[in-house]
Legacy VTK file of the C-alpha trace (Angstrom):
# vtk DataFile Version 3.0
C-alpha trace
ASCII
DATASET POLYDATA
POINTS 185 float
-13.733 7.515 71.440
-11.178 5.287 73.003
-13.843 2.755 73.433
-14.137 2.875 69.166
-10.160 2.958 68.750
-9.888 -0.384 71.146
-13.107 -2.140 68.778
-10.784 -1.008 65.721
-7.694 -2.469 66.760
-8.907 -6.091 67.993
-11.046 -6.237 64.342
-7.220 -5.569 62.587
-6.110 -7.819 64.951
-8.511 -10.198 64.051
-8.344 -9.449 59.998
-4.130 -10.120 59.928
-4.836 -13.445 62.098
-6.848 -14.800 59.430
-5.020 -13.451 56.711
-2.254 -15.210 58.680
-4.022 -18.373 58.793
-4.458 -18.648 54.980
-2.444 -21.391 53.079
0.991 -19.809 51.518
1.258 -21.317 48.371
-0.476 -18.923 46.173
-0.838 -19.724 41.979
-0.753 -16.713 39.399
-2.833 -18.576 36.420
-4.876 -21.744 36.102
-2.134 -23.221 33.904
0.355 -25.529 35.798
4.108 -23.688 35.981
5.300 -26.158 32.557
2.634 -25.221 30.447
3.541 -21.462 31.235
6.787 -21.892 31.146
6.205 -23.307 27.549
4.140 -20.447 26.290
6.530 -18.033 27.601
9.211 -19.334 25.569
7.236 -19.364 22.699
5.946 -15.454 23.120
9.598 -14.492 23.575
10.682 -16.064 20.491
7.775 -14.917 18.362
8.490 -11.305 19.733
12.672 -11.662 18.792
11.850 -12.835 15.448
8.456 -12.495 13.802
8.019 -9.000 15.215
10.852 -6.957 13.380
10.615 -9.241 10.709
6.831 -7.901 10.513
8.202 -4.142 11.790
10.420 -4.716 8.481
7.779 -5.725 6.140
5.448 -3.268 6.944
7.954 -0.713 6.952
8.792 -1.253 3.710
5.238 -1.110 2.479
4.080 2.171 3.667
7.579 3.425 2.173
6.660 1.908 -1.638
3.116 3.330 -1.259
4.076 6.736 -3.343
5.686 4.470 -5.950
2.704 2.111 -6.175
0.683 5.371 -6.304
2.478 6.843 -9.090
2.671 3.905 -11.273
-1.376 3.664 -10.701
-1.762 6.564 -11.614
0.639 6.287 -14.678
2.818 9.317 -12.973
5.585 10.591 -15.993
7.959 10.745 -13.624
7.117 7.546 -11.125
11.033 6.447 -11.572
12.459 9.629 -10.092
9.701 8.748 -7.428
10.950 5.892 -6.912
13.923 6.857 -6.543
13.378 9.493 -3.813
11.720 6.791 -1.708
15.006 4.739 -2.277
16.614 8.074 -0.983
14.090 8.195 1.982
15.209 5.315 3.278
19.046 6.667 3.686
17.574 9.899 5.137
15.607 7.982 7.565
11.861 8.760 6.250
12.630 12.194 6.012
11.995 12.402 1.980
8.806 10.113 2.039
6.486 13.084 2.592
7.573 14.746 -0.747
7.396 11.660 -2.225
4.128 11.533 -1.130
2.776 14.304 -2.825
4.794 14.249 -5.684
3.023 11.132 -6.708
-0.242 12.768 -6.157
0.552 15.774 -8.482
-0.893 16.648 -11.684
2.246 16.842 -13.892
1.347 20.397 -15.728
5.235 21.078 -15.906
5.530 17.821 -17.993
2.369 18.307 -19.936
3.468 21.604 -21.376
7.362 20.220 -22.010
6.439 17.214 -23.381
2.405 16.899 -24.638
1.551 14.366 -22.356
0.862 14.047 -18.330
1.099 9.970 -18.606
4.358 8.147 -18.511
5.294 5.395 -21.930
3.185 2.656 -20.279
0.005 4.494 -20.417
-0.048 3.889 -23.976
0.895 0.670 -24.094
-1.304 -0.425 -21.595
-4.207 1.302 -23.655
-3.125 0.083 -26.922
-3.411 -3.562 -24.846
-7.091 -2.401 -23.975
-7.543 -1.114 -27.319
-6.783 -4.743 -28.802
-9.544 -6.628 -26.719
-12.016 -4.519 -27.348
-12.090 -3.297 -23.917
-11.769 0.971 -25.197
-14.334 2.858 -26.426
-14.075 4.910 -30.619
-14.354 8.276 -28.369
-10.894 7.390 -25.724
-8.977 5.513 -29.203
-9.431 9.037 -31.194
-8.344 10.452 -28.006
-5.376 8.962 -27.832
-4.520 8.898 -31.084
-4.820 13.067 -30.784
-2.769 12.748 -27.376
-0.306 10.749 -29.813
-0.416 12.633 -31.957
0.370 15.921 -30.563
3.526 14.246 -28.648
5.093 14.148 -32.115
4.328 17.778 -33.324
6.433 18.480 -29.970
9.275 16.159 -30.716
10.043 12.490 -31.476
8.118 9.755 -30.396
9.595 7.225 -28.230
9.638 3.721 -28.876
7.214 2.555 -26.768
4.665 5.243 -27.815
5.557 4.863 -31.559
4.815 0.997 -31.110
1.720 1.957 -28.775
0.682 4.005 -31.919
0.616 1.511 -34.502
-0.833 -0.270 -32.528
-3.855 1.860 -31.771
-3.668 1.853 -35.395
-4.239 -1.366 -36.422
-6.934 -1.278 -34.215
-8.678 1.437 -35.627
-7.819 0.068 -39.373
-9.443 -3.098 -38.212
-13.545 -3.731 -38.652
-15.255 -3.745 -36.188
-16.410 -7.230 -34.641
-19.918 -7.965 -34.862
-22.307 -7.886 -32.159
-23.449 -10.476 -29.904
-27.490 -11.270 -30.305
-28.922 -10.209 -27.100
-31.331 -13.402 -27.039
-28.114 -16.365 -26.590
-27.278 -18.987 -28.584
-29.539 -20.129 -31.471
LINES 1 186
185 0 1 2 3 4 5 6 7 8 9 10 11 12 13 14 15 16 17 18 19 20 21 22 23 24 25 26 27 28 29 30 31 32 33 34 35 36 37 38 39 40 41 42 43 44 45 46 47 48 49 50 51 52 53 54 55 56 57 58 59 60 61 62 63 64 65 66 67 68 69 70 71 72 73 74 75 76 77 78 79 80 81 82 83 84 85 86 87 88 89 90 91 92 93 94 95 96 97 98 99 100 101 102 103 104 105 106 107 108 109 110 111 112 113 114 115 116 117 118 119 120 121 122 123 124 125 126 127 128 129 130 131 132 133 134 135 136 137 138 139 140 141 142 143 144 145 146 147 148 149 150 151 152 153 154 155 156 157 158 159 160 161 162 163 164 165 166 167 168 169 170 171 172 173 174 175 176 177 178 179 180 181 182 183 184
């Protein structure tokens, strides 16, 4: 046993001479010390500025997303959810959550108050679609009913009244003739 002990220490020995014997100067990366230097610099001013500027941004985006939904959707009430992501911002996200799923909700509240389930722009927008053509006879009598049944509940607004007239004049208008399948003549 001593005899194995003795072998093991003179190999240690051995191992820390050579380690000893190694040259000193030792280099962390292939790139000389100016070039690193360099791109340090560079990282440490990207990271101040372009990160929270980006941190910001994208901030900012995810907290819009329920407004973006509800105004996709054509939401009744997308201002006031706007507004409470406004408000989230104050309360530190807190808010954004019922924001959230307030612009995923069917409006049946607002549907039986008011006839509709689609804010003002809905019918513009349509009556926009409506003048190129681009909605079908069955979705025009449609909204004309959906119109319609908004002012046996109360007044129109402007912007439906005008969206109604014209959805109108669309509907008073012939119809433009079709296209020959074959091309030109």
């Amino acid at each position: 046993m001593a005899k194995s002990s003795a072998v093991l220490r003179s190999r240690t020995a051995a191992a820390c001479a050579t380690l000893l014997t190694l040259p000193g100067v030792a280099h962390a990366s292939f790139l000389p010390p100016e070039v690193m230097d360099t791109a340090a610099m560079y990282l440490a001013w990207f990271i101040v500025f372009a990160v929270p500027i980006g941190g910001i941004v994208l901030f900012w985006m995810v907290h819009v997303l329920p407004e973006k939904i509800a105004h996709k959707r054509h939401h009744p009430q997308r201002d006031a959810i706007q507004v409470l992501c406004l408000l989230s911002l104050v309360f530190g996200g807190l808010l954004w959550p019922i924001a959230w799923l307030w612009a995923y909700t069917k409006p049946v509240m607002h549907r039986m108050a008011w006839g509709t389930d689609k804010h003002d722009d809905y019918f513009t927008h349509m009556a926009e679609l409506a003048e190129k053509g681009e909605v079908g006879a069955h979705e025009l009598q449609h909204l004309h009913d959906e119109l319609d049944a908004i002012e046996a509940r109360g007044a129109l607004t402007p912007d439906q009244r005008r969206a109604r007239e014209r959805l109108e004049a669309v509907a008073a208008a012939p119809a433009p003739a079709a296209k020959p399948a074959g091309g030109a003549a």
